[in-house]
C-alpha positions in Angstrom: 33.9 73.7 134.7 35.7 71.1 132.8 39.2 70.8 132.2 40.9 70.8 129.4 40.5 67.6 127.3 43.5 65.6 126.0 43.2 66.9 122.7 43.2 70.3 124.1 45.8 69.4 126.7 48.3 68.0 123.2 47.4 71.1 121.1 48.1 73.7 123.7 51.4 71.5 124.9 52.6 71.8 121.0 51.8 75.3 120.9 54.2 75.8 123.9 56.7 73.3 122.3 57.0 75.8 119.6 56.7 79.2 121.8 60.2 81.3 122.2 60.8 81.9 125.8 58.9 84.8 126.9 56.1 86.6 128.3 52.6 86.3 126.7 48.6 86.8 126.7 46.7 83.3 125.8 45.9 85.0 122.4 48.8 86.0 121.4 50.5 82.6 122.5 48.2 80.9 120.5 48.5 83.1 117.3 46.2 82.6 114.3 44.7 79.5 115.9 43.1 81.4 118.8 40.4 82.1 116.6 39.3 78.7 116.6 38.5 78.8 120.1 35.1 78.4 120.2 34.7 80.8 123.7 37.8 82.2 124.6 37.1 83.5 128.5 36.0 79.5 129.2 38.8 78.7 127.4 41.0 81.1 129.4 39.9 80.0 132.3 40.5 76.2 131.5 43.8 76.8 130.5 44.8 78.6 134.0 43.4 75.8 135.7 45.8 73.3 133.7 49.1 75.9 134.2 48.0 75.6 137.7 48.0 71.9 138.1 51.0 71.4 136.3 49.4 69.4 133.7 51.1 72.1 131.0 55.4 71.6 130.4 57.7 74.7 130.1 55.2 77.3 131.2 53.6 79.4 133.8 52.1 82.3 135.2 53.4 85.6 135.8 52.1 85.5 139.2 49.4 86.4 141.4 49.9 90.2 141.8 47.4 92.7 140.3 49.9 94.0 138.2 49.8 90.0 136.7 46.9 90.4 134.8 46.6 93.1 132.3 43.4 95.7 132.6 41.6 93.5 130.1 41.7 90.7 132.8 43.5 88.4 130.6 46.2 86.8 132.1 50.0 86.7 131.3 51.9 83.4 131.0 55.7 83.0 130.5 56.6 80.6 128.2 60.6 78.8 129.7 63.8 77.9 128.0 63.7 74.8 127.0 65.7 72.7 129.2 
């Protein structure tokens, strides 16, 4: 699978730059724009890869427990202050 491009990288960095600090589901986090994802569960998983490598500023997951993910299977993220 391929990672997220720059473009993607810049779009979803903005989108954090804008978050409140909190807990949240990709969709949510992305709001109104999320509907231009052109397949979300790639997406998804493209994202969590990026979050995982630490190529994504003030955010992260939840954790790895089962109680991490919700019973959809989409994953939670937690947006940080900004420091």
């Amino acid at each position: 699978m391929k990672p997220l491009t720059s473009a993607e990288i810049d779009q979803a960095q903005s989108i954090i730059d804008n978050a409140s600090p909190g807990t949240y589901e990709l969709c949510v986090l992305y709001g109104p724009k999320w509907k231009k994802v052109a397949v979300p569960t790639t997406f998804g998983k493209r994202f969590k890869e990026a979050v995982e490598a630490g190529r994504l500023r003030r955010i992260t997951q939840t954790g790895v427990r089962d109680d991490d993910v919700k019973t959809n299977n989409h994953n939670v993220y937690i947006v940080l202050e900004r420091s």
